[in-house]
gemmi code that builds the backbone of each chain (N, CA, C; Angstrom):
import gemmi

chains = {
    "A": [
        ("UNK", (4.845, -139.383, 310.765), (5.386, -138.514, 309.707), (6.847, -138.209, 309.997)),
        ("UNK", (7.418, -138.029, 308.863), (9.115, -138.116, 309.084), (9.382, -136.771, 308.281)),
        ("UNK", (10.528, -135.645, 308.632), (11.151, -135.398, 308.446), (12.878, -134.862, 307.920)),
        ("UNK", (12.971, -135.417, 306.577), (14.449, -135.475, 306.563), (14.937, -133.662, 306.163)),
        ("UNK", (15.926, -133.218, 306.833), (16.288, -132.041, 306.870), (17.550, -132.215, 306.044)),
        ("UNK", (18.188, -131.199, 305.152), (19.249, -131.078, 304.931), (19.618, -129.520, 304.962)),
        ("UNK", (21.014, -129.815, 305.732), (21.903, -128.620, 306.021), (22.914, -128.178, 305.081)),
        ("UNK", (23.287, -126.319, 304.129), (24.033, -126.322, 303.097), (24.872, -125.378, 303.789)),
        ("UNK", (25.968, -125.160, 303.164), (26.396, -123.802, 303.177), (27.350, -124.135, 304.787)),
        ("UNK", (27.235, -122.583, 304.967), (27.555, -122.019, 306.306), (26.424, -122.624, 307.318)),
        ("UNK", (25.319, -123.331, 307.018), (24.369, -123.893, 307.971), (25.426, -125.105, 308.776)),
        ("UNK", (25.900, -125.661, 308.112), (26.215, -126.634, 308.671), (27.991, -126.695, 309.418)),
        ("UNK", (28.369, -125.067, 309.336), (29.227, -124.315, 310.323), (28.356, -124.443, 311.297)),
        ("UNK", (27.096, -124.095, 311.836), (26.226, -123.976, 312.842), (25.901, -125.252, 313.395)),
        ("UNK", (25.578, -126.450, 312.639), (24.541, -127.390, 313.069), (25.752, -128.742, 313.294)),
        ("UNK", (27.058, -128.492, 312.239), (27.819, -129.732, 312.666), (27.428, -130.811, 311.837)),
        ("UNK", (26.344, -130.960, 311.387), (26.159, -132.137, 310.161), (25.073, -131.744, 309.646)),
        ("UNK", (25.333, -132.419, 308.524), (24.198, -132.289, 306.903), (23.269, -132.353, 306.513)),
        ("UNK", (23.021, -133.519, 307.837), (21.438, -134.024, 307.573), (20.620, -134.339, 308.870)),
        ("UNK", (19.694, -134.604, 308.961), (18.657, -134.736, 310.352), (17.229, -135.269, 310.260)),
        ("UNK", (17.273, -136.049, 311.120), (15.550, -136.604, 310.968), (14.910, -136.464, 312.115)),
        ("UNK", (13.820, -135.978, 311.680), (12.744, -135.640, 313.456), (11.293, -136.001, 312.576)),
        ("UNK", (10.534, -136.469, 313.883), (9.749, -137.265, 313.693), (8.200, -135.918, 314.343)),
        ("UNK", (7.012, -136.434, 313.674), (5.764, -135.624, 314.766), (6.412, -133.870, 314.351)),
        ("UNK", (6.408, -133.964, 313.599), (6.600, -132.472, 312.683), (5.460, -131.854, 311.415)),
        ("UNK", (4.685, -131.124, 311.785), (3.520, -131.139, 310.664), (3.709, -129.693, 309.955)),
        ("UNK", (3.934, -129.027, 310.077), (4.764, -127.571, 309.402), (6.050, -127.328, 309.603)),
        ("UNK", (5.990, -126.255, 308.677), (7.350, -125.932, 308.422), (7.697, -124.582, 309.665)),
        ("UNK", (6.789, -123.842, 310.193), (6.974, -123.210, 311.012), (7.370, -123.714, 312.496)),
        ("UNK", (6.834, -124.899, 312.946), (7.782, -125.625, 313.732), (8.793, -126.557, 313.688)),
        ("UNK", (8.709, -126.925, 312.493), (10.113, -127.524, 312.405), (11.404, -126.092, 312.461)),
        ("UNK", (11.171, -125.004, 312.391), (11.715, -124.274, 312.372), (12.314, -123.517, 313.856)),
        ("UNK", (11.066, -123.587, 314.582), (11.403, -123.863, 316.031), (12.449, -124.565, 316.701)),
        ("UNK", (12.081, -125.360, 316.039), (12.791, -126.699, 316.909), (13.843, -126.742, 316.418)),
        ("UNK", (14.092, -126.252, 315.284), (16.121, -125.945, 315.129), (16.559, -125.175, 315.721)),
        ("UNK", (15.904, -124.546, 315.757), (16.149, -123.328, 316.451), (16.818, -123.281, 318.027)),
        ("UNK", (15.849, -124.168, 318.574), (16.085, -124.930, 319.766), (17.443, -125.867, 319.549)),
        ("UNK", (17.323, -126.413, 318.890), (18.638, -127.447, 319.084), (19.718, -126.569, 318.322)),
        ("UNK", (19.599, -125.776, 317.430), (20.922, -124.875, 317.120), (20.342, -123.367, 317.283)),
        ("UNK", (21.083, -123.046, 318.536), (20.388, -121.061, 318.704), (20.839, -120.353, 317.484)),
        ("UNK", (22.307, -120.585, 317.316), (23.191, -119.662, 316.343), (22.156, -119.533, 314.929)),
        ("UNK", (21.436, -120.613, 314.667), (20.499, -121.035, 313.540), (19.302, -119.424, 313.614)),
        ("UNK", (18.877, -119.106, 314.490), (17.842, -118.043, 314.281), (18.561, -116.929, 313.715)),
        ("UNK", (19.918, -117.072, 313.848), (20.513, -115.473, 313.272), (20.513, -115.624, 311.956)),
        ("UNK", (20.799, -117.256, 311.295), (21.383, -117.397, 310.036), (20.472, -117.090, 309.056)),
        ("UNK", (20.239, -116.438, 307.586), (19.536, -115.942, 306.984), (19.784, -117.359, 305.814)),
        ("UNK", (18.603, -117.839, 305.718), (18.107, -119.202, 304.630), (16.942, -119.032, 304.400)),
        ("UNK", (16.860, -119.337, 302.936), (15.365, -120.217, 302.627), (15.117, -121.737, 302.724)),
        ("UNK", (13.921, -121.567, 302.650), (13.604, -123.250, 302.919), (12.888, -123.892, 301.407)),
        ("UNK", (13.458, -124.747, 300.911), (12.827, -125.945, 299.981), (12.409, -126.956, 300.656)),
        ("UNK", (11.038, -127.422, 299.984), (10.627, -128.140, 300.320), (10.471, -129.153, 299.112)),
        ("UNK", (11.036, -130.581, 299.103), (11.156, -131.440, 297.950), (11.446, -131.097, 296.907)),
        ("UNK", (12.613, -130.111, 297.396), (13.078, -129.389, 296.265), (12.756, -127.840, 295.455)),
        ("UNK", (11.901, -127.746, 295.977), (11.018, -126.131, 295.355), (11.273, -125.078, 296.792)),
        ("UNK", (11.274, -123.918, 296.285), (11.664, -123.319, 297.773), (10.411, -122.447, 297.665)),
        ("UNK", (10.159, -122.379, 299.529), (8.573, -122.270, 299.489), (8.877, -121.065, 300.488)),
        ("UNK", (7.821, -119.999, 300.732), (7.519, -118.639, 301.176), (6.363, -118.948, 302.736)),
        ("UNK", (6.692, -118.952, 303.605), (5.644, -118.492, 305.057), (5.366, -119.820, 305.257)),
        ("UNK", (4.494, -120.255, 306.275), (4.230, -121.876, 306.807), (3.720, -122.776, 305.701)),
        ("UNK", (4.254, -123.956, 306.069), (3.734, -124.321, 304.732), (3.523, -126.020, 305.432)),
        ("UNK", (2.165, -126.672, 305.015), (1.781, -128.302, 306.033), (2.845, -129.432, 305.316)),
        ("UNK", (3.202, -129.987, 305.475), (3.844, -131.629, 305.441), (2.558, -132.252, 305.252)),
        ("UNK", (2.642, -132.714, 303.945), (1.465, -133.899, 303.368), (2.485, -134.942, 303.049)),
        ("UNK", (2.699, -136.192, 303.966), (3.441, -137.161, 304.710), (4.921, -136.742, 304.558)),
        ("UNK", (5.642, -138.023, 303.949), (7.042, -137.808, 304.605), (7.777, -136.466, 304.056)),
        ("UNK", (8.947, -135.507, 303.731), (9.050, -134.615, 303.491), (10.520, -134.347, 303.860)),
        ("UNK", (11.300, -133.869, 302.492), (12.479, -133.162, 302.434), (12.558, -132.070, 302.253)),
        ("UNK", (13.288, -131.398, 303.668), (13.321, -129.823, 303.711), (14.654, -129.516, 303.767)),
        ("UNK", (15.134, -128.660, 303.021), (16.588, -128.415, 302.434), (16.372, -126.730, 303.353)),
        ("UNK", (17.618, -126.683, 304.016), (17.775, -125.086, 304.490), (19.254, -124.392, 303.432)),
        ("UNK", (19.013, -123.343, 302.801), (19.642, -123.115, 301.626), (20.073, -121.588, 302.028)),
        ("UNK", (21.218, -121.533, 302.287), (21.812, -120.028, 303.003), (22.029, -119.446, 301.666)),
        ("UNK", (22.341, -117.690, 301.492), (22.572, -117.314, 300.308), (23.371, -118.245, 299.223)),
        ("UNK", (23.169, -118.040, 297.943), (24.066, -118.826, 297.205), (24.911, -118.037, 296.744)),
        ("UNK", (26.228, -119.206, 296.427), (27.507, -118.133, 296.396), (28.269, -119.196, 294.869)),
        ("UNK", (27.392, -119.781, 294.470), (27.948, -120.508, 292.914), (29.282, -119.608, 292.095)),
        ("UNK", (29.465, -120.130, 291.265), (30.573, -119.657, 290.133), (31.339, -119.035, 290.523)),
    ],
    "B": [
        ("UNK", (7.879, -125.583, 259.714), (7.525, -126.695, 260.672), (6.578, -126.351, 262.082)),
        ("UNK", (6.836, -124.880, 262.490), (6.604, -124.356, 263.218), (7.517, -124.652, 264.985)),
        ("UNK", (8.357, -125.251, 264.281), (9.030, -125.483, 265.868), (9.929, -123.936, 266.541)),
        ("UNK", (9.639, -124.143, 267.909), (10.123, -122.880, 268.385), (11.653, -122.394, 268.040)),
        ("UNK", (11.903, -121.028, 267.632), (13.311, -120.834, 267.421), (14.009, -121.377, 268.439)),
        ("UNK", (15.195, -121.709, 267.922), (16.633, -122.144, 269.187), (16.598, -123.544, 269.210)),
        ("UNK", (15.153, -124.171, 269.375), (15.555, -125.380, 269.797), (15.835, -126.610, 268.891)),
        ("UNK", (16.708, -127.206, 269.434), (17.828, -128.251, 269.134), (17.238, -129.321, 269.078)),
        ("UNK", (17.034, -129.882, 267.188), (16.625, -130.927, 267.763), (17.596, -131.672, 267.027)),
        ("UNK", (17.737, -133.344, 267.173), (18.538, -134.024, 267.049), (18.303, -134.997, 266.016)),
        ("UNK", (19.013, -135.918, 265.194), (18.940, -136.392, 263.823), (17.696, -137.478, 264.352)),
        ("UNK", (17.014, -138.056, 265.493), (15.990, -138.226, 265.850), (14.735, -138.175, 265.909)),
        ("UNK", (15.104, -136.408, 265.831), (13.553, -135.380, 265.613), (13.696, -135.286, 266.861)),
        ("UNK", (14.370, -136.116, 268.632), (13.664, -135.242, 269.520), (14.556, -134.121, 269.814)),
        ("UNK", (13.794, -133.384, 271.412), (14.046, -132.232, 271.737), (15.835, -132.659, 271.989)),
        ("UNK", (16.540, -131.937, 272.700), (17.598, -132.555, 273.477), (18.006, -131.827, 274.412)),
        ("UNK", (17.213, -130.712, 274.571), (17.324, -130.071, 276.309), (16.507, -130.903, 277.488)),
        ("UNK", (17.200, -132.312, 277.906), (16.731, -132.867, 278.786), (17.625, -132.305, 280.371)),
        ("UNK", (17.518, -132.271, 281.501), (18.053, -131.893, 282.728), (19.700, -132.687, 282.221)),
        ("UNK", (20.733, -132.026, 282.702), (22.040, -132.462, 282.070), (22.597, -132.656, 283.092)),
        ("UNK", (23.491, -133.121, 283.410), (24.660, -132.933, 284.452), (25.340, -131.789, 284.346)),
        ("UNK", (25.988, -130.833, 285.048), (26.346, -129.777, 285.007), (27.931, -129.727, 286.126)),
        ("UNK", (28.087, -130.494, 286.903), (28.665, -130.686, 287.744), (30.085, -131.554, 287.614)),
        ("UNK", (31.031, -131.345, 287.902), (32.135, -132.399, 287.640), (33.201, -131.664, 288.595)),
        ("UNK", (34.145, -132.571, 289.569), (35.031, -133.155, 290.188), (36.258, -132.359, 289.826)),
        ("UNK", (36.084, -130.829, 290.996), (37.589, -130.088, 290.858), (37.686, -129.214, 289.650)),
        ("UNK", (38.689, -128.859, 289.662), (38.569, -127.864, 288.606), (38.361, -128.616, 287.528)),
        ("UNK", (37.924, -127.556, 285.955), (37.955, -127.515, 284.903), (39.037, -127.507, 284.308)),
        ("UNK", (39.876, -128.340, 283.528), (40.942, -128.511, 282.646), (40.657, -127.684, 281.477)),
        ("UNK", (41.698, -126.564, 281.332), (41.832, -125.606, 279.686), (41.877, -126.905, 278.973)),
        ("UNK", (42.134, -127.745, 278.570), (42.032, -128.961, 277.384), (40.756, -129.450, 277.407)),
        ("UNK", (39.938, -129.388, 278.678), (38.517, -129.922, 278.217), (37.775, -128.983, 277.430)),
        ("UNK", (38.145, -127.465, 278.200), (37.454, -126.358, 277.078), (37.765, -126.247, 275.897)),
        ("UNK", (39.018, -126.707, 275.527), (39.791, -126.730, 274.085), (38.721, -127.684, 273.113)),
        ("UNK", (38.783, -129.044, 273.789), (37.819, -130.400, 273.361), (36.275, -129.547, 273.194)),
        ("UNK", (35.867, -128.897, 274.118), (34.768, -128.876, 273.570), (34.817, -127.832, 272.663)),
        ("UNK", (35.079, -126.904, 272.675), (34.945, -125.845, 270.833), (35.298, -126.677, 270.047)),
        ("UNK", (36.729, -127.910, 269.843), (36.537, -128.204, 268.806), (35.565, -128.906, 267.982)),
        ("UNK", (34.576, -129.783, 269.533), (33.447, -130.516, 268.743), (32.424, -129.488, 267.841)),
        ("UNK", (32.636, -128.367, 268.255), (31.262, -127.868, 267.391), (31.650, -127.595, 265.708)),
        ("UNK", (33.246, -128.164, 265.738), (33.772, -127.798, 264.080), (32.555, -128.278, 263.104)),
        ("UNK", (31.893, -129.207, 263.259), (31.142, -129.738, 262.337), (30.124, -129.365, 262.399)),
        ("UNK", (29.645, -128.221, 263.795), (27.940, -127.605, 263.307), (28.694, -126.059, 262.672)),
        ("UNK", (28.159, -126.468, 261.309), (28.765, -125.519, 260.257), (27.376, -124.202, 260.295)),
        ("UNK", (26.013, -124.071, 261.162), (25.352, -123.354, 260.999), (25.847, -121.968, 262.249)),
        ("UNK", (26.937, -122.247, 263.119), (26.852, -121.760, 264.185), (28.107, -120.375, 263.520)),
        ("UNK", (27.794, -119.048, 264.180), (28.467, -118.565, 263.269), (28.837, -117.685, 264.426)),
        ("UNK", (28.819, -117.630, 265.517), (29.206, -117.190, 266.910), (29.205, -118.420, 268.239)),
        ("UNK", (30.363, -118.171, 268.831), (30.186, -118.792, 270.514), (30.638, -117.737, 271.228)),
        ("UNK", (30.029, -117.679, 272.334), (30.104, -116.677, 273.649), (30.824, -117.532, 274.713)),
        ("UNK", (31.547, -117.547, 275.414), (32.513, -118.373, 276.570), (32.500, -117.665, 277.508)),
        ("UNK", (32.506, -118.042, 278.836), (32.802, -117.358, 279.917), (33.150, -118.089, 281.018)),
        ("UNK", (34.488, -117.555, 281.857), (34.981, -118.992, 282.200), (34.893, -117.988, 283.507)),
        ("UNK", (34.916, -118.554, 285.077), (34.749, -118.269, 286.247), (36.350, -119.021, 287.088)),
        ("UNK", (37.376, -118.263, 287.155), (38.284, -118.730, 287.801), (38.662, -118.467, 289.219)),
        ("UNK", (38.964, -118.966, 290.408), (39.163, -118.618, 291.667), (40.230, -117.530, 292.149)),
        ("UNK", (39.480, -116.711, 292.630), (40.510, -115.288, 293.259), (40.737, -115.548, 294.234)),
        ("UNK", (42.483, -115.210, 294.034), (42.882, -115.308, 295.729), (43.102, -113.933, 296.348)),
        ("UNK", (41.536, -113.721, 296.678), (41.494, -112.524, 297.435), (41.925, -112.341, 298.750)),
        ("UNK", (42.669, -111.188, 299.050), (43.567, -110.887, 300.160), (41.737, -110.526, 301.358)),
        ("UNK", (41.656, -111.282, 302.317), (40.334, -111.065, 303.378), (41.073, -110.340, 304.979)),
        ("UNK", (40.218, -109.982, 305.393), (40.758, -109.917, 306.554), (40.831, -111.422, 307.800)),
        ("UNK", (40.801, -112.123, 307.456), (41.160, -114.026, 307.280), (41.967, -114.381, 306.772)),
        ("UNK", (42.208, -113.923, 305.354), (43.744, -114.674, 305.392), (43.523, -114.756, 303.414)),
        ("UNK", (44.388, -114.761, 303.429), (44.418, -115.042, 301.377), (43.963, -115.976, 300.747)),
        ("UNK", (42.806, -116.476, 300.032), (42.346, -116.909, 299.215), (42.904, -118.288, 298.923)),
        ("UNK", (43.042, -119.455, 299.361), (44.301, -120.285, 298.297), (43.860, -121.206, 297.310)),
        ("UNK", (42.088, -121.506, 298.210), (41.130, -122.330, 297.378), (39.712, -122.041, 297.672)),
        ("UNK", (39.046, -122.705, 296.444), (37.620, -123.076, 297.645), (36.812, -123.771, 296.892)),
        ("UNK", (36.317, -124.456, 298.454), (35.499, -126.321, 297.994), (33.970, -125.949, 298.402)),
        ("UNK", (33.898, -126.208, 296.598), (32.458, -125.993, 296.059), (31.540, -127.376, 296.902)),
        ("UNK", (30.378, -127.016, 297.257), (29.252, -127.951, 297.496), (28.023, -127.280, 296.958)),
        ("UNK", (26.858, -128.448, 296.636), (25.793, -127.918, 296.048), (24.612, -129.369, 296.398)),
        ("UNK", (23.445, -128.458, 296.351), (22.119, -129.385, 296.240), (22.113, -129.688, 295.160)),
        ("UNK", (22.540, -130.874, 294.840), (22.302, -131.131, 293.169), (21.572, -131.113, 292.222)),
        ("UNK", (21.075, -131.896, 293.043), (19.287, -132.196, 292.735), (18.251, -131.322, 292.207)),
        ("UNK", (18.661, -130.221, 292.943), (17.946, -129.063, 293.094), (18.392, -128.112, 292.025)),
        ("UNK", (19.837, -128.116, 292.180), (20.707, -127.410, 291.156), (20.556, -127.742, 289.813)),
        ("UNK", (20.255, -129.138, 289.431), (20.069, -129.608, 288.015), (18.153, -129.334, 287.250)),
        ("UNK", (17.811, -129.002, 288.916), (15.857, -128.499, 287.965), (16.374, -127.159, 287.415)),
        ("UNK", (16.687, -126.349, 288.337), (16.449, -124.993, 288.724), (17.621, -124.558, 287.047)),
        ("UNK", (18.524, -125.380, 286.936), (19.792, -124.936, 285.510), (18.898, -125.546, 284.209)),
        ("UNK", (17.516, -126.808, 284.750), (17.339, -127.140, 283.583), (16.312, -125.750, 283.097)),
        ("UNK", (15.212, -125.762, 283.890), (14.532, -124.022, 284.182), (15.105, -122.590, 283.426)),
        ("UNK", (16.049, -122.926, 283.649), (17.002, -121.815, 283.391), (17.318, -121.825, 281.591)),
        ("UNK", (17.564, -122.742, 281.493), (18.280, -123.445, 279.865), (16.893, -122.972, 278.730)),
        ("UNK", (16.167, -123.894, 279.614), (14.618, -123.784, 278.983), (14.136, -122.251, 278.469)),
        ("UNK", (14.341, -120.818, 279.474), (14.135, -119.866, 279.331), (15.175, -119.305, 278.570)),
        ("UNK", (16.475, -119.422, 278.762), (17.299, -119.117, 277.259), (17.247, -119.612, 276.153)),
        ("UNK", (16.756, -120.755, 275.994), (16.346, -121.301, 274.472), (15.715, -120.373, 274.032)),
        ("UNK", (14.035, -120.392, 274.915), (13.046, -119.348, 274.304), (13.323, -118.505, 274.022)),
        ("UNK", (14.097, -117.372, 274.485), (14.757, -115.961, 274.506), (15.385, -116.108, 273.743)),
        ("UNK", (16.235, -116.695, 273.175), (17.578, -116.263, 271.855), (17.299, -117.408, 271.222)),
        ("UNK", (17.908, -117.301, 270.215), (17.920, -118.553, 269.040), (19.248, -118.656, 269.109)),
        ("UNK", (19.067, -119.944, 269.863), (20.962, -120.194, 270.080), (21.108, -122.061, 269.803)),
        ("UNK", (21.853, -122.297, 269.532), (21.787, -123.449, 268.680), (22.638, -124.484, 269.659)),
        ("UNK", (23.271, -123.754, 270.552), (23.488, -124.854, 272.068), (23.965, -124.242, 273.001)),
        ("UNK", (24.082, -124.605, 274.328), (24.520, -123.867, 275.506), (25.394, -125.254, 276.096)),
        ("UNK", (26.145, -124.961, 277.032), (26.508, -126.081, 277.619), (27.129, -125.095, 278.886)),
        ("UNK", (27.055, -125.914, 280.028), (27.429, -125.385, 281.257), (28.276, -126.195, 282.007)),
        ("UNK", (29.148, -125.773, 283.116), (29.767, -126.961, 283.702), (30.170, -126.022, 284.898)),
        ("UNK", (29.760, -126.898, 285.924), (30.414, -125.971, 287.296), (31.464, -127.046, 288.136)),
        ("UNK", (32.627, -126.542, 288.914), (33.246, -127.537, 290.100), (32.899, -127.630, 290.947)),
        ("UNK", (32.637, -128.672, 291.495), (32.047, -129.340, 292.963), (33.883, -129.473, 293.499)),
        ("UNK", (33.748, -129.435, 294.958), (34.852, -129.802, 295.759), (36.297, -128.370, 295.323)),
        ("UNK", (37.425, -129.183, 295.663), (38.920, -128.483, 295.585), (38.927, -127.738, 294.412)),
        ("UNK", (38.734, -126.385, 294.624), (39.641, -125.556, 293.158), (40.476, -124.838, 293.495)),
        ("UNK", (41.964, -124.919, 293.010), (42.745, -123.854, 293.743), (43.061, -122.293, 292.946)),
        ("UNK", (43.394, -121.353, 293.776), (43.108, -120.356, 293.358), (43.665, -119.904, 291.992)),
        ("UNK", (42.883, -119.425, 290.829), (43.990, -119.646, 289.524), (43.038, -120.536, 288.578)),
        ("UNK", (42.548, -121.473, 289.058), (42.100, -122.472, 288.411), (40.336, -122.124, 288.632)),
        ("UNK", (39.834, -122.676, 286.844), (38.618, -122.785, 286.321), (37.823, -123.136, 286.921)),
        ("UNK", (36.405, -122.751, 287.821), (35.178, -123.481, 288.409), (34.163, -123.466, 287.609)),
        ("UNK", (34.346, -122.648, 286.421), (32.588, -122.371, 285.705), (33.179, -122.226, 284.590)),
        ("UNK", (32.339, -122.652, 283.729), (32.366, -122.877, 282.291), (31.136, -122.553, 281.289)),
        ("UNK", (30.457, -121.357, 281.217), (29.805, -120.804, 279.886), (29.964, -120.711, 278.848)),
        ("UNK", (29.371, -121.736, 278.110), (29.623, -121.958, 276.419), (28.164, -121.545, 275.658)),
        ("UNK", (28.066, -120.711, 274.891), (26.581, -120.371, 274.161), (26.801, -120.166, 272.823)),
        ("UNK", (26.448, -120.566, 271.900), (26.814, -120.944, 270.144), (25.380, -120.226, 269.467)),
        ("UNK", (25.688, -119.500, 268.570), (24.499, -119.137, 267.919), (24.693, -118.987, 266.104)),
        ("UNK", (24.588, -118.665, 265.698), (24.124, -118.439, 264.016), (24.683, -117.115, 263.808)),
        ("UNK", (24.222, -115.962, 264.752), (25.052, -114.801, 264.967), (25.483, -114.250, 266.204)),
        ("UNK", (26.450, -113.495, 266.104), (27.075, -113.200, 267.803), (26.480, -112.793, 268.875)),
        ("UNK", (25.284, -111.938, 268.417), (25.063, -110.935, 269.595), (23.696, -112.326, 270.736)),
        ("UNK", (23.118, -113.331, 269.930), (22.279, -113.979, 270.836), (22.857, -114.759, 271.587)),
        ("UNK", (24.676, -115.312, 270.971), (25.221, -116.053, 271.552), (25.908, -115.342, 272.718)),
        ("UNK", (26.103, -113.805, 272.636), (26.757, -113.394, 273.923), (26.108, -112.597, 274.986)),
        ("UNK", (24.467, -112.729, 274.658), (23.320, -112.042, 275.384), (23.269, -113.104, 276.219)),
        ("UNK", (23.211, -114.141, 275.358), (22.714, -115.599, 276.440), (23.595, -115.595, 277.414)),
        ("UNK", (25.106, -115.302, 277.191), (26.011, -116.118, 277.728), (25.459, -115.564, 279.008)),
        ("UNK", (25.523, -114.260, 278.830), (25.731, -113.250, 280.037), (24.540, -113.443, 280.688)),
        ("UNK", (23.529, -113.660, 280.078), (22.263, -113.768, 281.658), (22.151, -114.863, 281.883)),
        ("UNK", (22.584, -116.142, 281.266), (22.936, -117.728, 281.861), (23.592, -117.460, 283.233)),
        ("UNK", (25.128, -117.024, 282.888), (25.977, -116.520, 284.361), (25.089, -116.054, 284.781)),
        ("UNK", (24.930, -115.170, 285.011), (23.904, -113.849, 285.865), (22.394, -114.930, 286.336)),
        ("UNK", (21.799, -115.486, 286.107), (20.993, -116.319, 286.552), (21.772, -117.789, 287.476)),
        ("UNK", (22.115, -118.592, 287.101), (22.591, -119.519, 287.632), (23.886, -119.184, 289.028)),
        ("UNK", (24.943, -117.940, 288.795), (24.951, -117.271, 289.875), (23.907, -117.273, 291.014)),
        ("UNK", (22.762, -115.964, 290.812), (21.672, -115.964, 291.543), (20.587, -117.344, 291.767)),
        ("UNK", (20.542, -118.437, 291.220), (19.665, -119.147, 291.452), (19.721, -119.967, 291.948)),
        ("UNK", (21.318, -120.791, 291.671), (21.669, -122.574, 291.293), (21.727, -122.371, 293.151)),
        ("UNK", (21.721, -123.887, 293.481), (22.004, -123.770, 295.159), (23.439, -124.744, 294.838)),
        ("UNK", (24.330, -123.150, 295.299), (25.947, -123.996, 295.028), (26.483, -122.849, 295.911)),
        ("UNK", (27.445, -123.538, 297.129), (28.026, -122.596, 297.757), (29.493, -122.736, 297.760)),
        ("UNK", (29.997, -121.556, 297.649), (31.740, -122.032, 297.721), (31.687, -121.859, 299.266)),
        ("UNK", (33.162, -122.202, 299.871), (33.712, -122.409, 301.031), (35.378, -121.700, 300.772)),
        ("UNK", (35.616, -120.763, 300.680), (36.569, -119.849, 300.939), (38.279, -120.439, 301.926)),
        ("UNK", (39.005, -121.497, 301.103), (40.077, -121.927, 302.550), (41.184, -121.009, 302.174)),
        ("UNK", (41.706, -120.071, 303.329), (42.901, -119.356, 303.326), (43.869, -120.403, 303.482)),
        ("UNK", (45.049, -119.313, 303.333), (47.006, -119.804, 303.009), (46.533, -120.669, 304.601)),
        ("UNK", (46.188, -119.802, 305.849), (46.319, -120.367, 307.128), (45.482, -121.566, 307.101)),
        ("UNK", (44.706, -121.782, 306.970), (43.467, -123.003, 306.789), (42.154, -122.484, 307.422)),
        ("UNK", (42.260, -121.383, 308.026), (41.125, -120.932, 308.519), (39.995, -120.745, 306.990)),
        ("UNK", (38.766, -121.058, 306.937), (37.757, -121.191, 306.254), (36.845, -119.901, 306.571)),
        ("UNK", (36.113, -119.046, 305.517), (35.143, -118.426, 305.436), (34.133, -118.413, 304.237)),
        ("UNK", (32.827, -117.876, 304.094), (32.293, -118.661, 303.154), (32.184, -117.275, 301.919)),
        ("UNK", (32.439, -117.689, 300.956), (32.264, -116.840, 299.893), (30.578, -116.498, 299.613)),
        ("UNK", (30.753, -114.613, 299.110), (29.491, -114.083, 299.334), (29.446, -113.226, 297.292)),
        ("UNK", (28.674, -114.230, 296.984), (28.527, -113.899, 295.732), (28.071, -111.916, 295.681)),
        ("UNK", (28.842, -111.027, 294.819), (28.247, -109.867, 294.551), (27.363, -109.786, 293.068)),
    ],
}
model = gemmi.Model(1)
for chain_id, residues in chains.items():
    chain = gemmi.Chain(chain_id)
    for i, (resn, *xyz) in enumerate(residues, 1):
        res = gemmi.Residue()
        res.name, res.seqid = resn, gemmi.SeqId(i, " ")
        for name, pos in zip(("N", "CA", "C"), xyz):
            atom = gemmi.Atom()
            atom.name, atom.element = name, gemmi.Element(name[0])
            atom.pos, atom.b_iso = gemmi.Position(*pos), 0.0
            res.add_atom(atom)
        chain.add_residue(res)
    model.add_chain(chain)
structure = gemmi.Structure()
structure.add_model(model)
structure.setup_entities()
């Protein structure tokens, strides 16, 4: 199972690039970890998470491959 | 006929609120906004438009003054969530078209990023819409500005 991540905003002040793939990821609560881990500054940052586009509320399973967008406040118009 | 108020349909018969592009390259040119009011000369039923244009402040920060800022957005995401959006102002007002347009990338300060156009039959649905279109797509669309001061130092703009 694959993971493609995308980074918006001020996230990617933190992370340094846009996008990311990690592999052996079955929720969204550890994939959340594990950024966490590879970017600390990331636990302070306040985002929601979409998932294939829809933005989703508390753990949520990966039914196979899966685009998870991290979406910091929006600041449009 | 029984078709729902507002919606637009086309010498076709179909609907024509399909997901649109909304997005275009730098600022907004006053001559494109000019171009588009004049196309609506020929919908002779429209008897109000509401406009609302979003231009870049060069706000004095404790960072440094305002000089631009380079829009990015989930597009993808941005074009369900505006079509969502469109869909629920149709229903709500009887408005006979909307059109939207935001800048992706370089706008410098002074210059047009957003473009609210809402046309109705009479004024008050065309300028109800306008205003909770902005006011929604503000709060919803995933579009972030990037704030570059006179110095080049960058901070990120925080919608109020």
């Amino acid at each position: 199972m694959q993971v493609h991540i995308m980074f918006f905003g001020q996230l990617t002040d933190i992370t340094g690039t846009q996008e990311l793939v990690l592999h052996d990821i079955y929720d969204t609560n550890t994939l959340q970890e594990t950024l966490h881990e590879l970017y600390p500054a990331l636990a302070n940052a306040k985002y929601a998470i979409a998932m294939n586009k829809k933005t989703i509320q508390g753990n949520s399973m990966f039914s196979g491959d899966s685009t998870i967008a991290l979406l910091p406040p929006f600041s449009g118009g | 006929m029984g078709l729902p108020v507002g919606k637009k349909i086309n010498s076709f018969g179909m609907s024509e609120r399909k997901p649109k592009n909304i997005f275009q390259q730098g600022a907004i040119p006053a001559t494109f906004i000019s171009e588009s009011i004049q196309k609506h000369s020929s919908q002779t039923a429209i008897g109000g438009h509401s406009i609302f244009l979003g231009q870049v402040r060069a706000d004095e920060t404790e960072n440094g003054k305002v000089k631009a800022i380079e829009f990015t957005a989930f597009e993808d995401m941005a074009h369900e969530k505006m079509h969502l959006i469109r869909e629920d102002i149709f229903a709500k007002y009887p408005l006979t078209c909307m059109h939207v347009h935001h800048s992706l990338g370089h706008v410098q300060s002074g210059e047009i990023c957003l473009f609210v156009f809402t046309s109705s039959a009479h004024r008050k649905a065309a300028m109800d819409a306008c205003q909770e279109t902005v006011e929604r797509l503000k709060a919803e669309l995933p579009i972030w500005g990037k704030e570059i001061m006179e110095n080049d130092e960058h901070q990120w703009k925080v919608n109020k």
